[in-house]
Each structure stands twice: as structure tokens, then as C-alpha cells.
PyMOL Python script that loads the backbone (N, CA, C, O; Angstrom):
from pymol import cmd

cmd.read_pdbstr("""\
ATOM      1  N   UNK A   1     -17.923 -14.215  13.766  1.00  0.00           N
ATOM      2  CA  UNK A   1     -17.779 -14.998  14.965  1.00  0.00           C
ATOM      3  C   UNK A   1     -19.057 -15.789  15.237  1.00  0.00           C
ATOM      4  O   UNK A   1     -18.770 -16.782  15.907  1.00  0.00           O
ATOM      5  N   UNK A   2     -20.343 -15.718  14.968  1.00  0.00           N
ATOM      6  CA  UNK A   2     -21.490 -15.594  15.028  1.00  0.00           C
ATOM      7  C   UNK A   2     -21.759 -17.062  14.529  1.00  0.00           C
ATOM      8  O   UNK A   2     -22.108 -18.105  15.080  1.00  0.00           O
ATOM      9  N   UNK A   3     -21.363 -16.590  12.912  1.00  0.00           N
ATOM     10  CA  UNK A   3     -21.259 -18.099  12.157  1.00  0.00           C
ATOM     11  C   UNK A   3     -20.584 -18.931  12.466  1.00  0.00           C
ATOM     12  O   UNK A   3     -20.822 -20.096  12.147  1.00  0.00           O
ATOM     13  N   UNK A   4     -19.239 -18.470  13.386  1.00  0.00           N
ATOM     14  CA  UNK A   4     -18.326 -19.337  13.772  1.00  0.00           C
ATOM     15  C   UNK A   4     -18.439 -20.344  14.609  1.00  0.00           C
ATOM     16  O   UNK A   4     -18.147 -21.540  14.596  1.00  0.00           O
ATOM     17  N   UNK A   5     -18.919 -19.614  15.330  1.00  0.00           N
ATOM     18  CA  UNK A   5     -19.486 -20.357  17.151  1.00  0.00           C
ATOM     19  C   UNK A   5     -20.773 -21.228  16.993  1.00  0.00           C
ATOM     20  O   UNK A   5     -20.948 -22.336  17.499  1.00  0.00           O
ATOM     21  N   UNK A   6     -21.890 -20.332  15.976  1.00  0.00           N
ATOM     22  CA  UNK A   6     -23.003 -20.754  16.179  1.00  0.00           C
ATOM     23  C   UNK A   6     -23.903 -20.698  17.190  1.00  0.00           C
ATOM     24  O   UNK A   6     -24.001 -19.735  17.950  1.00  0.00           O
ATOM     25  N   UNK A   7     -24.603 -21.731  17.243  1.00  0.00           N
ATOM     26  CA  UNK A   7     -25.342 -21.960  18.882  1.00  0.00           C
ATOM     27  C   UNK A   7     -24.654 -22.585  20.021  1.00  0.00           C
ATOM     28  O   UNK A   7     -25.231 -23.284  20.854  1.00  0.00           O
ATOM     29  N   UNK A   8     -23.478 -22.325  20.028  1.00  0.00           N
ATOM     30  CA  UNK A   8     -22.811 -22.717  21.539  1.00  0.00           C
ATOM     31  C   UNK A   8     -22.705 -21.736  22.090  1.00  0.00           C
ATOM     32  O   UNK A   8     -22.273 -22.098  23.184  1.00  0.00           O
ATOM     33  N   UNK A   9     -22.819 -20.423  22.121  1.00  0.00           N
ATOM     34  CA  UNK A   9     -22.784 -19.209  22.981  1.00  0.00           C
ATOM     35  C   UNK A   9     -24.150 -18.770  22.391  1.00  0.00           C
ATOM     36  O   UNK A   9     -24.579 -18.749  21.237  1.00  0.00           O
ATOM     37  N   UNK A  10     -24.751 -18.380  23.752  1.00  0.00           N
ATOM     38  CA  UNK A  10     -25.782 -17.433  23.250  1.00  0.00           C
ATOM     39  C   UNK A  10     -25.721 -15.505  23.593  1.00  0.00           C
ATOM     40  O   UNK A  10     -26.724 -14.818  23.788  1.00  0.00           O
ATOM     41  N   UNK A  11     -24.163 -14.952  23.582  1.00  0.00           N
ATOM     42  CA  UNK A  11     -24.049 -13.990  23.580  1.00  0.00           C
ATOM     43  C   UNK A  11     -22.434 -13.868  23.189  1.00  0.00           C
ATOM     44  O   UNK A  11     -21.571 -14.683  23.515  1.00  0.00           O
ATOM     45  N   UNK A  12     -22.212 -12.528  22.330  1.00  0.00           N
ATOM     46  CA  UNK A  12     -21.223 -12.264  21.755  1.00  0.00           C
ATOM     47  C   UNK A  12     -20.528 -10.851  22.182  1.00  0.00           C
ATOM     48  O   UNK A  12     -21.221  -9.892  21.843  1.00  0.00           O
ATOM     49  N   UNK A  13     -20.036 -10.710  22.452  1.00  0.00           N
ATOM     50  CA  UNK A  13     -19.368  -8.537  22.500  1.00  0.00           C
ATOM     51  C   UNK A  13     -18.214  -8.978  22.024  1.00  0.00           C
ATOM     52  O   UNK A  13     -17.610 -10.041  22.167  1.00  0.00           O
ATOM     53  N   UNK A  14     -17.898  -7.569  21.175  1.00  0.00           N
ATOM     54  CA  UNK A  14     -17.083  -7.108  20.866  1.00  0.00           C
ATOM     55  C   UNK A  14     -16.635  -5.579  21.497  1.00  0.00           C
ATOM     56  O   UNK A  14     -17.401  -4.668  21.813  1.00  0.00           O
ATOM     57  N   UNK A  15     -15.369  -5.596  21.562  1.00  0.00           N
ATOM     58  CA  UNK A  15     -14.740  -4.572  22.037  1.00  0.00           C
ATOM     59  C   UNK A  15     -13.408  -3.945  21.508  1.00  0.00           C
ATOM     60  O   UNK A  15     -12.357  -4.303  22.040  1.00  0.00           O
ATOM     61  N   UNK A  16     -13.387  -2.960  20.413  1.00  0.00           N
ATOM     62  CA  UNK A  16     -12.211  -2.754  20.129  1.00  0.00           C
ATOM     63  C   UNK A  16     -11.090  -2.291  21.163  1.00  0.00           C
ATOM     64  O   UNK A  16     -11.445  -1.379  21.909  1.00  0.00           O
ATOM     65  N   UNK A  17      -9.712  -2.805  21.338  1.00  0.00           N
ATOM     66  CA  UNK A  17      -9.073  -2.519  22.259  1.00  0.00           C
ATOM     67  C   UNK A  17      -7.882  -1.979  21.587  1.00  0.00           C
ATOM     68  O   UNK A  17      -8.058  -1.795  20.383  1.00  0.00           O
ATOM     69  N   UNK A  18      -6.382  -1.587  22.165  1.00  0.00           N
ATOM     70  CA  UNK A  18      -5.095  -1.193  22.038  1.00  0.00           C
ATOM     71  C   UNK A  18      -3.939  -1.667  22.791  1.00  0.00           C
ATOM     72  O   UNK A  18      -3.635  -1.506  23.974  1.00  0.00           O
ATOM     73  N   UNK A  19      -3.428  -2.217  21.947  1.00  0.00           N
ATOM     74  CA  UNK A  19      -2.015  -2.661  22.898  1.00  0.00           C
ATOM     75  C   UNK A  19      -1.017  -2.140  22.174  1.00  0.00           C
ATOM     76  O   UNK A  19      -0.986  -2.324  20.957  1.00  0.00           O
ATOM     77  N   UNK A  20       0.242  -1.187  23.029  1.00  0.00           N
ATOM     78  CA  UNK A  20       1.126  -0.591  22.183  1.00  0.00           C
ATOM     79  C   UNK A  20       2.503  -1.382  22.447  1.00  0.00           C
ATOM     80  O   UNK A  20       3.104  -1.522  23.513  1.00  0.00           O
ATOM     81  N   UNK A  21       2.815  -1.840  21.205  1.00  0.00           N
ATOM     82  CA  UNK A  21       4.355  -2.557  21.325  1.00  0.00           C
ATOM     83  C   UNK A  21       5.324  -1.532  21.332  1.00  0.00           C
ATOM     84  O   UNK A  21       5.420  -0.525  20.630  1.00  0.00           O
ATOM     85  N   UNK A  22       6.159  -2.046  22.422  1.00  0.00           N
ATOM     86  CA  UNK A  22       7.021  -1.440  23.057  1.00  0.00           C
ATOM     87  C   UNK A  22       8.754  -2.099  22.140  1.00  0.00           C
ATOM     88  O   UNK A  22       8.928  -3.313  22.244  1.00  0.00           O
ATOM     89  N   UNK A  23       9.690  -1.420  21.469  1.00  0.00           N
ATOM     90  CA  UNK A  23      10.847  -1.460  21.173  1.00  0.00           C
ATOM     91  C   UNK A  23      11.554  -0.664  21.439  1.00  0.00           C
ATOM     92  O   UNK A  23      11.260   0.477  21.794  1.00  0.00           O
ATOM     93  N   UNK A  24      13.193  -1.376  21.246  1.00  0.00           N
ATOM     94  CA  UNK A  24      14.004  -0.368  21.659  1.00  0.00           C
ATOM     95  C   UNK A  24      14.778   0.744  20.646  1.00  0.00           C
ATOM     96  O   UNK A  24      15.620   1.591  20.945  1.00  0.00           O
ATOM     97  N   UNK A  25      14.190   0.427  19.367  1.00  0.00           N
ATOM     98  CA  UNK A  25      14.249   1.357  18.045  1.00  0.00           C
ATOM     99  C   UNK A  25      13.645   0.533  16.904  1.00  0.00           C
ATOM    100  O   UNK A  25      13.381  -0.655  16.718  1.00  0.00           O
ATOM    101  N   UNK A  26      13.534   1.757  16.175  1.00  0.00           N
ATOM    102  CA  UNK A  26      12.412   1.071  14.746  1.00  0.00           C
ATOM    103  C   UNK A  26      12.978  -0.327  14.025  1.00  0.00           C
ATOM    104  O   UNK A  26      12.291  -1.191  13.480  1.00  0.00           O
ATOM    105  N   UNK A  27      14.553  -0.297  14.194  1.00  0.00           N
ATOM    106  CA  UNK A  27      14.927  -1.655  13.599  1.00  0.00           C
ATOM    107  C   UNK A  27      14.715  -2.554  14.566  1.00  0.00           C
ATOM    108  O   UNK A  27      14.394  -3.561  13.933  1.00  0.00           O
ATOM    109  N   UNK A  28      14.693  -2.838  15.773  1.00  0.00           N
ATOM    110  CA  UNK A  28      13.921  -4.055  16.041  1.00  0.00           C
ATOM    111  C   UNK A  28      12.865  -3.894  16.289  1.00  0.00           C
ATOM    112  O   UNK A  28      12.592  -4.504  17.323  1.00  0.00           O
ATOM    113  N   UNK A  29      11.772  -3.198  15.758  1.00  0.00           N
ATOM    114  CA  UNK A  29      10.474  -3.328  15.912  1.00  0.00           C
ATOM    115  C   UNK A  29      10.385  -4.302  14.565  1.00  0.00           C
ATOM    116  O   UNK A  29       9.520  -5.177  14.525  1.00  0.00           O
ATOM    117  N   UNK A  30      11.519  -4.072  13.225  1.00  0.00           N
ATOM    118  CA  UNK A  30      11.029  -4.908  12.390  1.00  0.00           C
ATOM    119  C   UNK A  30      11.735  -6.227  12.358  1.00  0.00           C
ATOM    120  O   UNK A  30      11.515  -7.351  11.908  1.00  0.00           O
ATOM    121  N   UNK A  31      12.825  -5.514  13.133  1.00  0.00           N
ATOM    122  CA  UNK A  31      13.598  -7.233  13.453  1.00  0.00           C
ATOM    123  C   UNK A  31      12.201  -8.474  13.921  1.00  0.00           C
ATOM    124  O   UNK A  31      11.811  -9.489  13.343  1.00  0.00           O
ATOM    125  N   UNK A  32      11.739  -7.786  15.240  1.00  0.00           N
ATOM    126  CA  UNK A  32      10.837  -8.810  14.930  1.00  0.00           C
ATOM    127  C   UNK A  32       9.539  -9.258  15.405  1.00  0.00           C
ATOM    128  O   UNK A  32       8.931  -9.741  16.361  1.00  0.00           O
ATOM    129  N   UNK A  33       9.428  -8.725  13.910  1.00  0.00           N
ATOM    130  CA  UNK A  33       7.847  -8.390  13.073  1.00  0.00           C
ATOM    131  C   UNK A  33       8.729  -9.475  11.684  1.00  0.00           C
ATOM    132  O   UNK A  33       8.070 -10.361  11.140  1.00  0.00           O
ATOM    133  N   UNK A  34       9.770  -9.303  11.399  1.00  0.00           N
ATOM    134  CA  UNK A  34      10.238 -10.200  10.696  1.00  0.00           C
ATOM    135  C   UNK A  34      10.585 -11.623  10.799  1.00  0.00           C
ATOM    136  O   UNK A  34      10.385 -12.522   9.983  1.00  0.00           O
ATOM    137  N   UNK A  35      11.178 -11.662  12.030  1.00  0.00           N
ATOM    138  CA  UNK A  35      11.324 -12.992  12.540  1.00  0.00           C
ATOM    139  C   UNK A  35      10.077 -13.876  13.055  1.00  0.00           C
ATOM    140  O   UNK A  35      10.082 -15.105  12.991  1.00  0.00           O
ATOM    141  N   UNK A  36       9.207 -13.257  13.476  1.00  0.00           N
ATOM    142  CA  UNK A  36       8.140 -14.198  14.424  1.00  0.00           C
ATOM    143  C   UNK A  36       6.659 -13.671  13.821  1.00  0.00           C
ATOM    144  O   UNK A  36       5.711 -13.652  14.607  1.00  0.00           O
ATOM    145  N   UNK A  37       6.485 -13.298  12.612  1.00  0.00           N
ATOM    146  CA  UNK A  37       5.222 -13.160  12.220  1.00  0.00           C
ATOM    147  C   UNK A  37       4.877 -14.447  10.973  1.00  0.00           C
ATOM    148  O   UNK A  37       4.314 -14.384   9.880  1.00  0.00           O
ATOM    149  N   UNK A  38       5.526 -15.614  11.754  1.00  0.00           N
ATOM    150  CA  UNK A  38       5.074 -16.695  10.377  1.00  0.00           C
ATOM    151  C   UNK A  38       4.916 -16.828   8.856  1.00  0.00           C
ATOM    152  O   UNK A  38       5.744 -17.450   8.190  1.00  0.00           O
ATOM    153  N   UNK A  39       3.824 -16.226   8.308  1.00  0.00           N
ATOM    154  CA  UNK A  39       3.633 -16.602   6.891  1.00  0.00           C
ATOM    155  C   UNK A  39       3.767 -15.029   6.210  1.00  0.00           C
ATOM    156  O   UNK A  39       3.314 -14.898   5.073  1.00  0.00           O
ATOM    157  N   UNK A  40       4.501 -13.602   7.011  1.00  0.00           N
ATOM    158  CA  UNK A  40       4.525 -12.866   6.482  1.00  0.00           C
ATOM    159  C   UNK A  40       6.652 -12.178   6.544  1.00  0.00           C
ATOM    160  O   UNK A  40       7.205 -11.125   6.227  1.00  0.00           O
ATOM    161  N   UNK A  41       7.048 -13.282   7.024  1.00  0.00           N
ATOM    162  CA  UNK A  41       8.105 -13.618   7.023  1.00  0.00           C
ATOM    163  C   UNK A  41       9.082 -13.381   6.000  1.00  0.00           C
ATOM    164  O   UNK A  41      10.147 -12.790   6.178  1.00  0.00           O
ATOM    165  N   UNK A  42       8.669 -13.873   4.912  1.00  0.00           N
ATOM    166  CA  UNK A  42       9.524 -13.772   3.316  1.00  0.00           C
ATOM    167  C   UNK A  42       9.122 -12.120   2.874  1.00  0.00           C
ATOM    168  O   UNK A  42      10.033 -11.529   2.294  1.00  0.00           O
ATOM    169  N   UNK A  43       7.921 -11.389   3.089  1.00  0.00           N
ATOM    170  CA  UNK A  43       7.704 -10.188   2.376  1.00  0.00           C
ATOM    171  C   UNK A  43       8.634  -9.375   2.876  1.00  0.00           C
ATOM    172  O   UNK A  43       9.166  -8.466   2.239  1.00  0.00           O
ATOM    173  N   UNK A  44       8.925  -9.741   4.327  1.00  0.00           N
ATOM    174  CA  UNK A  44       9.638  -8.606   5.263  1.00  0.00           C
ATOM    175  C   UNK A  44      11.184  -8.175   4.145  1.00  0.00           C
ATOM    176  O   UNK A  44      11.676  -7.050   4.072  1.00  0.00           O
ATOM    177  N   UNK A  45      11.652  -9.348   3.435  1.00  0.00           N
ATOM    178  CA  UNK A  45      12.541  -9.032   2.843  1.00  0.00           C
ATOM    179  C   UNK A  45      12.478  -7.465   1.824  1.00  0.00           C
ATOM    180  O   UNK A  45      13.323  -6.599   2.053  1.00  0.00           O
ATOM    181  N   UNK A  46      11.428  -7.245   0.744  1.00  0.00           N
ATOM    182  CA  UNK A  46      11.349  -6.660   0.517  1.00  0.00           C
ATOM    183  C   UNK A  46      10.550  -5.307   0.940  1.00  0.00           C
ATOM    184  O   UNK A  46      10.305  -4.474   0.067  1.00  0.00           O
ATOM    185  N   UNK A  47      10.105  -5.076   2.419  1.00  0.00           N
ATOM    186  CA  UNK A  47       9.659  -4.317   3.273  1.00  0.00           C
ATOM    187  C   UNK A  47      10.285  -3.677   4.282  1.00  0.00           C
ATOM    188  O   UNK A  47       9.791  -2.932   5.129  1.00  0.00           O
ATOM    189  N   UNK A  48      11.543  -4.059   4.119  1.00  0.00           N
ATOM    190  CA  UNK A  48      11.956  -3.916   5.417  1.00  0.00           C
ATOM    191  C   UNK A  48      12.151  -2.504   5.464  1.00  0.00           C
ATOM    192  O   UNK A  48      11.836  -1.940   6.512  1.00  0.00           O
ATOM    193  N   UNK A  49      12.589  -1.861   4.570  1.00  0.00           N
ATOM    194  CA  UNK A  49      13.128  -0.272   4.585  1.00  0.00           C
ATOM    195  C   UNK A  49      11.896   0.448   4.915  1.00  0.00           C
ATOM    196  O   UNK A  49      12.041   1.263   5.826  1.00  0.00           O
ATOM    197  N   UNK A  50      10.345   0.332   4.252  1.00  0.00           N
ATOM    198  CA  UNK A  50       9.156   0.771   4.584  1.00  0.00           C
ATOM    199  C   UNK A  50       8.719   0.537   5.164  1.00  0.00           C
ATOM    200  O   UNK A  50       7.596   1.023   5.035  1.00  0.00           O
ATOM    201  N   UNK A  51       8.859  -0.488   6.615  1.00  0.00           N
ATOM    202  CA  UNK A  51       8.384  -0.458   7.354  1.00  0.00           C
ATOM    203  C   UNK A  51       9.162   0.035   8.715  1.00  0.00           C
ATOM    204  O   UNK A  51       8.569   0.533   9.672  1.00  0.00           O
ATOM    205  N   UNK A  52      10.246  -0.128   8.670  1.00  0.00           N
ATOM    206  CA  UNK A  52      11.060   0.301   9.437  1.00  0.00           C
ATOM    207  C   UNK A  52      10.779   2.094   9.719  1.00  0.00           C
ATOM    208  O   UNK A  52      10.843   2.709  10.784  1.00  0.00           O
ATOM    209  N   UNK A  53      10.440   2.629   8.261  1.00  0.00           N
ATOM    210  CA  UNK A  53       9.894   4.027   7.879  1.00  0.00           C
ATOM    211  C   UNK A  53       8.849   4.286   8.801  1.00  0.00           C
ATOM    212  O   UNK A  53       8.924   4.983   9.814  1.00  0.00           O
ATOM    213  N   UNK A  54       7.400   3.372   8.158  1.00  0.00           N
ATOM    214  CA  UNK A  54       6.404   3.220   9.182  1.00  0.00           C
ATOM    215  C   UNK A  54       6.543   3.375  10.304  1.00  0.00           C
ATOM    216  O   UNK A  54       5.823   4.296  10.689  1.00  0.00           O
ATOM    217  N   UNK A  55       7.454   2.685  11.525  1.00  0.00           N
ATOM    218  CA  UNK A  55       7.209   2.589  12.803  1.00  0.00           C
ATOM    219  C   UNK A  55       8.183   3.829  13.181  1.00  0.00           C
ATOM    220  O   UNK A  55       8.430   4.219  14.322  1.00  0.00           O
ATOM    221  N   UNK A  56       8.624   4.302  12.097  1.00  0.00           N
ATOM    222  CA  UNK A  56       9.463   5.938  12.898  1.00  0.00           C
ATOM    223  C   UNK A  56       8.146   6.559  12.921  1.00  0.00           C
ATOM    224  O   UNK A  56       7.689   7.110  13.922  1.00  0.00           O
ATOM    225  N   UNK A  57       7.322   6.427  11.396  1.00  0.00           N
ATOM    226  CA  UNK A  57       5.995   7.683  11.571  1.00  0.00           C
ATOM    227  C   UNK A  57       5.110   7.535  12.383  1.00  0.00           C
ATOM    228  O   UNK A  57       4.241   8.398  12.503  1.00  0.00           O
ATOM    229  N   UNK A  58       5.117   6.286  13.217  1.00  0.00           N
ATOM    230  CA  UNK A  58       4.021   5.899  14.142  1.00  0.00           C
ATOM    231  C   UNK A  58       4.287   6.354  15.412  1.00  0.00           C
ATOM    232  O   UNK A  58       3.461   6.885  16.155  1.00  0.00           O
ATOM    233  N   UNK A  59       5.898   6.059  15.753  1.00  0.00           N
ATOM    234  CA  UNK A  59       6.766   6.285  16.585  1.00  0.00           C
ATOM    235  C   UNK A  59       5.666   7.142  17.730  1.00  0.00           C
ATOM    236  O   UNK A  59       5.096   8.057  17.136  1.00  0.00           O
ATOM    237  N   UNK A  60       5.290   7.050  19.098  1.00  0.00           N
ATOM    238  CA  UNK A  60       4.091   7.638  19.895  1.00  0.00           C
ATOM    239  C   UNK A  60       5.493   8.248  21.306  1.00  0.00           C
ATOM    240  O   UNK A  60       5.171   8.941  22.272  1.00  0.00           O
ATOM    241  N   UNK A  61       6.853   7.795  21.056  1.00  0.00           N
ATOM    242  CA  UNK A  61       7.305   7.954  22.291  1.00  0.00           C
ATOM    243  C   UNK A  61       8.592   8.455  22.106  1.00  0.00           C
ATOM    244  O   UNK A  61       9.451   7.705  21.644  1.00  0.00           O
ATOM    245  N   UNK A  62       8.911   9.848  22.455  1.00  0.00           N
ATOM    246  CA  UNK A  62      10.186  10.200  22.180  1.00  0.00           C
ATOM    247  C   UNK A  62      11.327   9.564  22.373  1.00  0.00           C
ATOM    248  O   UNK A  62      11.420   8.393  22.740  1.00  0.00           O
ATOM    249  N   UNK A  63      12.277  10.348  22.120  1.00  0.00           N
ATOM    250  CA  UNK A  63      13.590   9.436  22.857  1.00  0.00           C
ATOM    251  C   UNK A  63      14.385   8.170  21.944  1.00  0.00           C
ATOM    252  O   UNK A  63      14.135   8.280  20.744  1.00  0.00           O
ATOM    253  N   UNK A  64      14.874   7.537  22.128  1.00  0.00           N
ATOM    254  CA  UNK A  64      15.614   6.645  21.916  1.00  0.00           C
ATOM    255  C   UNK A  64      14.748   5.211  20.875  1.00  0.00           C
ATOM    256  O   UNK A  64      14.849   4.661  19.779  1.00  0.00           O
ATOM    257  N   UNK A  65      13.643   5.147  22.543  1.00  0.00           N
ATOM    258  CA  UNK A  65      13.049   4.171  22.123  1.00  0.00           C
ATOM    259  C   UNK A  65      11.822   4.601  21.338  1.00  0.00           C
ATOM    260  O   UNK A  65      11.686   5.691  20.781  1.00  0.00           O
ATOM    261  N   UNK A  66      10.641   3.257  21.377  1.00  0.00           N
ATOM    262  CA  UNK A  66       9.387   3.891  19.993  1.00  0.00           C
ATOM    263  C   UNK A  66       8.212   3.056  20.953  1.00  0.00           C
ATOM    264  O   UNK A  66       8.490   2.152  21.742  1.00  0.00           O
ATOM    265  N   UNK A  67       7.182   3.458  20.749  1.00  0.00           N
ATOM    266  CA  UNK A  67       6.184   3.139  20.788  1.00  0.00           C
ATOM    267  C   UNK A  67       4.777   2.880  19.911  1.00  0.00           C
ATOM    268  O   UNK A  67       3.965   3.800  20.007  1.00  0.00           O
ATOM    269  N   UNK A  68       4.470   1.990  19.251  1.00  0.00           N
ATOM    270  CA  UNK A  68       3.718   2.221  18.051  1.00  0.00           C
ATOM    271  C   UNK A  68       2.632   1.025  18.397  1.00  0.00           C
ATOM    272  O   UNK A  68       2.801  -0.147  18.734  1.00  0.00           O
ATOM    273  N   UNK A  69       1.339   1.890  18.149  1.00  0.00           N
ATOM    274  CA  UNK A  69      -0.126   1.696  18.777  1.00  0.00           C
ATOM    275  C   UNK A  69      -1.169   0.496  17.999  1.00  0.00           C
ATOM    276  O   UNK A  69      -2.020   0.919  17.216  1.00  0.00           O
ATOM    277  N   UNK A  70      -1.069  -0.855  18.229  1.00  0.00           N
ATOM    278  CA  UNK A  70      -1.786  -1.457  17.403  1.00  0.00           C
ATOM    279  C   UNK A  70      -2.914  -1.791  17.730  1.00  0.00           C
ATOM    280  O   UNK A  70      -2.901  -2.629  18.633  1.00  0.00           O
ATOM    281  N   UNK A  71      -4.468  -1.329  17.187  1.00  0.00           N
ATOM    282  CA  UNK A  71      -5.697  -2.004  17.564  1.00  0.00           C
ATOM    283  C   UNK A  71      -6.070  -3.154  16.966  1.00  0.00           C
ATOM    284  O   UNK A  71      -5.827  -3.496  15.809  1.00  0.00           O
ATOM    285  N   UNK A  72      -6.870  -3.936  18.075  1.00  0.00           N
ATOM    286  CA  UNK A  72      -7.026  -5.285  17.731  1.00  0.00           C
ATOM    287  C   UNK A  72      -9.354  -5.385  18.416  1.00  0.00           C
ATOM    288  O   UNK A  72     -10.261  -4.605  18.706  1.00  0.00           O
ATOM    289  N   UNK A  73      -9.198  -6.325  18.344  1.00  0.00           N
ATOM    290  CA  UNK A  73     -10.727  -6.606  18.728  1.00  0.00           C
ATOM    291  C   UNK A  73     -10.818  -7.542  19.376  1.00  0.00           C
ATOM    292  O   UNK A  73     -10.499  -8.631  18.899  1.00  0.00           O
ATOM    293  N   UNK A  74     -11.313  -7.423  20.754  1.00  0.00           N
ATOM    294  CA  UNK A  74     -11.435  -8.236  22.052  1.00  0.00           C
ATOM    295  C   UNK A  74     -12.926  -8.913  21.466  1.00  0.00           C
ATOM    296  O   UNK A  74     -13.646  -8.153  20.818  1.00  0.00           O
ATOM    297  N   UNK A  75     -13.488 -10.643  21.743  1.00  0.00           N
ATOM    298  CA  UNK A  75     -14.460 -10.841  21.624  1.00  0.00           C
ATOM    299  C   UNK A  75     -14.502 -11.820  23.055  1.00  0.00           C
ATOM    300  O   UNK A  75     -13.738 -12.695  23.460  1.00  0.00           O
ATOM    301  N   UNK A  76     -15.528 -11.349  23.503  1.00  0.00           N
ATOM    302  CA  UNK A  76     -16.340 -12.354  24.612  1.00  0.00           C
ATOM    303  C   UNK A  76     -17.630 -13.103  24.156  1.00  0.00           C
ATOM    304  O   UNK A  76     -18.687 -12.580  23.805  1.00  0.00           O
ATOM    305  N   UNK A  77     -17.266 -14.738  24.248  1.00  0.00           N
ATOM    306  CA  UNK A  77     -18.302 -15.413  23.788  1.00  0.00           C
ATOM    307  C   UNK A  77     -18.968 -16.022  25.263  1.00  0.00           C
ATOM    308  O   UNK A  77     -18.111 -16.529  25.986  1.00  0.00           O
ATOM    309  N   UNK A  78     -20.304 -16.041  25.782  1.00  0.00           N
ATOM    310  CA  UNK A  78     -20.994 -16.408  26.420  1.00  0.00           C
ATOM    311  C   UNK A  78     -21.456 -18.268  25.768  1.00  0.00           C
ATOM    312  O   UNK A  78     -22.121 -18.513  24.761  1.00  0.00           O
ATOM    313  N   UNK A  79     -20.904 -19.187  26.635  1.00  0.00           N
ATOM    314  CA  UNK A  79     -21.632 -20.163  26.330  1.00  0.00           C
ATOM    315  C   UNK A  79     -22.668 -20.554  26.316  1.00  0.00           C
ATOM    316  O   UNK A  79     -22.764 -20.590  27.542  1.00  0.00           O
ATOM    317  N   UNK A  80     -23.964 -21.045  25.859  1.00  0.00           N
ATOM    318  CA  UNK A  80     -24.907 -21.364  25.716  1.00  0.00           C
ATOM    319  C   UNK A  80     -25.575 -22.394  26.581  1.00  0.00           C
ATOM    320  O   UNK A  80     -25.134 -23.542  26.528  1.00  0.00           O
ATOM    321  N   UNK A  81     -26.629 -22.108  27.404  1.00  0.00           N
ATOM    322  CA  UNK A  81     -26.875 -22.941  28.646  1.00  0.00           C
ATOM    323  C   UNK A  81     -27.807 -24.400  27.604  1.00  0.00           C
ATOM    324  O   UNK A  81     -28.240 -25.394  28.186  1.00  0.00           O
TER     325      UNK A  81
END
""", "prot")
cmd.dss("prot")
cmd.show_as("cartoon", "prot")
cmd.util.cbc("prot")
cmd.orient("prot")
């Protein structure tokens, strides 16, 4: 990010965070993860059974529905006076 920005911010944080996607069963968690993930779109064809697998083993929420926990990385760039 550093190299990215350069000298237009003179401060950076990072913060790893969690947002858990919420479905109403493992097949549309890949329904769509298949439909609306752009350029990973065509693999889903041959993924679909293993990942569908995946989000049962991730599965965080009993019941019906699923809950499965994805971390991502929050960055705050400070602009540079």
C-alpha cells in the first residue's frame, strides 16, 4: 500500500477485520460466489461440489442456514498535509 500511495498519505494502519457471510444453505453460498465473483466465475464450474463441501465445513451456524467467516484487511490511509 505504501508503494502504492506513496507520499500522498503520510500514515497507513492496517487492521485485520471479519465479516461473516450470511446464506440460506451451502448451495447458495456457492450459487453466488459463482455468479458475482467476476474472473473466478468459469472455475466455479469445476468447484462447485468442493466448495459447496467447504462452506458445510466452515458452516459457524447451526440449523438450516450457514454462516462462514471471511477475513479481510481494513487499511486507513492518512493524507499527507
Amino acid at each position: 500500500m505504501r508503494r502504492l500511495l506513496g507520499h500522498a498519505v503520510s500514515d497507513l494502519a492496517f487492521t485485520p477485520r471479519e465479516f461473516v457471510f450470511r446464506f440460506r444453505s451451502p448451495t447458495e453460498f456457492v450459487e453466488v460466489f459463482r455468479d458475482y465473483c467476476g474472473p473466478v466465475r468459469k472455475a466455479f464450474d469445476t468447484l462447485y461440489d468442493d466448495l459447496s463441501a467447504l462452506a458445510e465445513q466452515q458452516d459457524q451456524e447451526p440449523g438450516p442456514t450457514i454462516a462462514v467467516p471471511s477475513e479481510y484487511v481494513e487499511v486507513v490511509a492518512v493524507r499527507a498535509s
